[in-house]
N, C-alpha and C positions, 0 to 999 in steps of 0.2 A: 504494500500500500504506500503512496506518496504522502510525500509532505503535504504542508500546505505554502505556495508560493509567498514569495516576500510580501507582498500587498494585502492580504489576507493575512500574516502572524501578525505587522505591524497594528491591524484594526482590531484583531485582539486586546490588544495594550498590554501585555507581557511585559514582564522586566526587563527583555531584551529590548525593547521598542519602546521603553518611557521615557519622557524628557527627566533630566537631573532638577527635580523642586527647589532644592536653595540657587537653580540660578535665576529664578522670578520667584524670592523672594520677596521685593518690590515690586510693586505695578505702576508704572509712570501712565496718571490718568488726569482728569482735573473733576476735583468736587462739582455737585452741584449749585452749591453755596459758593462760591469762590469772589471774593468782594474785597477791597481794602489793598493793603500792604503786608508783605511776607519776606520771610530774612531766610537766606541761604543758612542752613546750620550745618549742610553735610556734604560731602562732593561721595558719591559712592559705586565702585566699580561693582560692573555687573556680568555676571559671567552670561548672564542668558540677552544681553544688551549689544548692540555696537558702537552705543555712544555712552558716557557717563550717565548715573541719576543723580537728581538732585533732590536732597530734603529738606522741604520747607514749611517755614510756623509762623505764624501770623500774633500777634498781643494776645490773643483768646486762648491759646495753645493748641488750636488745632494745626493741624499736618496734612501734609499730601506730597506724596512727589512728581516730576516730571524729570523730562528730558535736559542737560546741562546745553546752554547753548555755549557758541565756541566766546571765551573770553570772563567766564563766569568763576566769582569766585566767592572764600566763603566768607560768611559775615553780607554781602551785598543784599540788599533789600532792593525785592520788584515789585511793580504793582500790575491793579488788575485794572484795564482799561487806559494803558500808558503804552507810547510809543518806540521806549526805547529796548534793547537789546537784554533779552528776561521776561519783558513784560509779558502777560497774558491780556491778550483782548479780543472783541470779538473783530470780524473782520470787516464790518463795517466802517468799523472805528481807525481803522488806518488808510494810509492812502497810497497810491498808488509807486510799484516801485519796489512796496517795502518787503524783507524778504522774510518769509513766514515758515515755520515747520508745525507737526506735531498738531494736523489740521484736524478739526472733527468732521465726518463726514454727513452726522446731522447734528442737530446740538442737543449738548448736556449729553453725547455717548462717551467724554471722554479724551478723544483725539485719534484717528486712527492712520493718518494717511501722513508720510513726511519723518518717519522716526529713527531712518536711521543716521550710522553717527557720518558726518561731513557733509548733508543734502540740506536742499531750501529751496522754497516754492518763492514767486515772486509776486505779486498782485496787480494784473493787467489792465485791471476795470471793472465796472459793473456795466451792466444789461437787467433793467426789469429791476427783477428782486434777489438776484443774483449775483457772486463777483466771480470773476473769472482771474482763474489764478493757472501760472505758467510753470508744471511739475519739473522735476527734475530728468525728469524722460523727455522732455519736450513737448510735450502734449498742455492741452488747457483742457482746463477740468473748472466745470461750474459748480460754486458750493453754495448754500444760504447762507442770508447776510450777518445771521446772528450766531453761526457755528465760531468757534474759540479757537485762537492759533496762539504760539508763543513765538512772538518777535525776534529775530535772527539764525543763524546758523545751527544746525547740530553740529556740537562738539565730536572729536573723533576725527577728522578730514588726514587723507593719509593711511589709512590704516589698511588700505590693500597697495599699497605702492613698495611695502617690503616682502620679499618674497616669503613664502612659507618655510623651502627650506628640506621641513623630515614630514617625512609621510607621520609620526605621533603628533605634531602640532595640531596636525589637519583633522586628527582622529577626534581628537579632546574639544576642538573648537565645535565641529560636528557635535560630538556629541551631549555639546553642555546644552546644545538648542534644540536636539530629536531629532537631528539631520541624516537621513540614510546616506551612508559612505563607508568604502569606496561602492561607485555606481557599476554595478554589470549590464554591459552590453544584452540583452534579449534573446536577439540570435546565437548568443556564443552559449548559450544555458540551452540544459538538456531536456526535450520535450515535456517529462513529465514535472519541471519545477518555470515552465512559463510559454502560453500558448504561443509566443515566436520558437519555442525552442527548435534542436535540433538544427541538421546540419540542409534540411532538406527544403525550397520553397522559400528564399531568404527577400520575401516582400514584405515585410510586417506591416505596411500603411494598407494592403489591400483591405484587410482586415476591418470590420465595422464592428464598432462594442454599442449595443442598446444604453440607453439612457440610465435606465434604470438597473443594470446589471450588477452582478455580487462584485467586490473589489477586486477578485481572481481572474473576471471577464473584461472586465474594465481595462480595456491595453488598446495601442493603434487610435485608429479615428472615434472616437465616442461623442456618438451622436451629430455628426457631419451636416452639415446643412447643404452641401453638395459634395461629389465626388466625381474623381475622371479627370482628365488633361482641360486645362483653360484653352479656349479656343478664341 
C-alpha cells in the first residue's frame, strides 16, 4: 500500500508539517481602538517575520505591535493619524506620494497587504471613494478610504542581497515559516507518490484537477478557464 503524497501529509498537520509556534509568537496587527500616541518600548526579532516587530504602549498601558518601519527606534513615540515615518493612519489622511506599508485590505482587519521586510506601496490618488495605491509588484491596487496603513518603509531592505550560502541556513529559515523545502520536481517522483510520476508521458500541464478535488488531485491546471495553444 502507498503512502500518502506530500500535499495530502502536509493537510494533515502532522508534526512533520507544522509551523514552529514561538516564531509568531507576536502578531503584528492594529487594534480596533487604536487612537492617540504610543512609544516604541521594544524593537523584536522575529523568526517567523522578515522584517522587525515592534512593541508599543500608549499612557493607558495598552499594547499592540506592528511592523518596524526602516529608521525606527526605541523610546520614539508615533501617533495615530500623523504623517510622518511610524505613524499609523488611515489613508485618507495622507497625501499623495507618501509611501505606505502594512495596508488593511478592508478596515479594522488589521493590515494585510505590504508586510514584508524592505517593501512600500506609494499612494497614487483617489477615484470615487477609493485611493489607489502603487504595490511593490507594480500593479495598482484600489483600497477604501478608511483602511489603516503605517507611514514608511518596512524595515529589513537587503536581506536577500547576501547569498545563503549552506543548504542548513535555507533548511531552518524554511522551516521556522512551514515552508516545504527542498522542492521535488513531479516528474522525477515515482508514480505511486505523485500523479506526474514516473518516467512515462512527461506532460504534467495536460493534466486538469477539478475544483473541488482532495489535495492528492489537486496538481497541473486546477480548474482552467481555458486550455490548448493561444491562437
Amino acid at each position: 500500500m502507498g503512502k500518502r503524497i506530500i500535499q495530502q501529509a502536509r493537510g494533515k498537520g502532522s508534526l512533520s508539517y507544522r509551523v514552529r509556534r514561538r516564531a509568531y509568537s507576536v502578531k503584528p496587527s492594529y487594534p480596533g481602538n487604536l487612537n492617540g500616541e504610543y512609544e516604541v518600548i521594544k524593537l523584536i526579532t522575529s523568526a517567523g517575520h522578515t522584517s522587525p516587530v515592534v512593541k508599543l504602549r500608549n499612557k493607558k498601558g495598552e499594547i499592540f505591535y506592528n511592523l518596524a518601519n526602516k529608521g525606527l527606534y526605541e523610546g520614539q513615540v508615533i501617533k495615530t493619524g500623523g504623517s510622518n515615518d511610524g505613524d499609523v493612519s488611515k489613508l485618507d489622511e495622507l497625501k499623495n506620494g507618501t509611501k505606505i506599508f502594512n495596508i488593511e485590505n478592508q478596515p479594522n482587519d488589521g493590515g494585510k497587504f505590504i508586510r514584508s521586510g524592505g517593501n512600500a506601496g506609494i499612494i497614487l490618488g483617489r477615484k470615487e471613494k477609493k485611493i489607489i495605491v502603487l504595490m511593490p509588484s507594480k500593479q495598482e491596487k484600489y483600497f477604501y478610504a478608511n483602511c489603516r496603513a503605517t507611514v514608511g518603509e518596512t524595515a529589513g531592505q537587503g536581506r536577500l542581497d547576501k547569498p545563503i550560502l549552506k543548504a542548513g541556513k535555507q533548511h531552518f529559515i524554511k522551516k521556522s515559516r512551514n515552508k516545504l523545502w527542498p522542492r521535488t520536481s513531479a516528474i522525477k517522483m515515482n508514480a505511486i507518490d505523485h500523479p506526474f510520476g514516473s518516467g512515462r508521458g512527461k506532460r504534467p500541464k495536460s493534466k486538469i484537477a477539478q475544483r473541488f478535488s482532495s489535495p492528492g488531485q489537486k496538481v497541473g491546471l486546477v480548474r482552467p478557464r481555458r486550455t490548448g495553444r493561444k491562437k
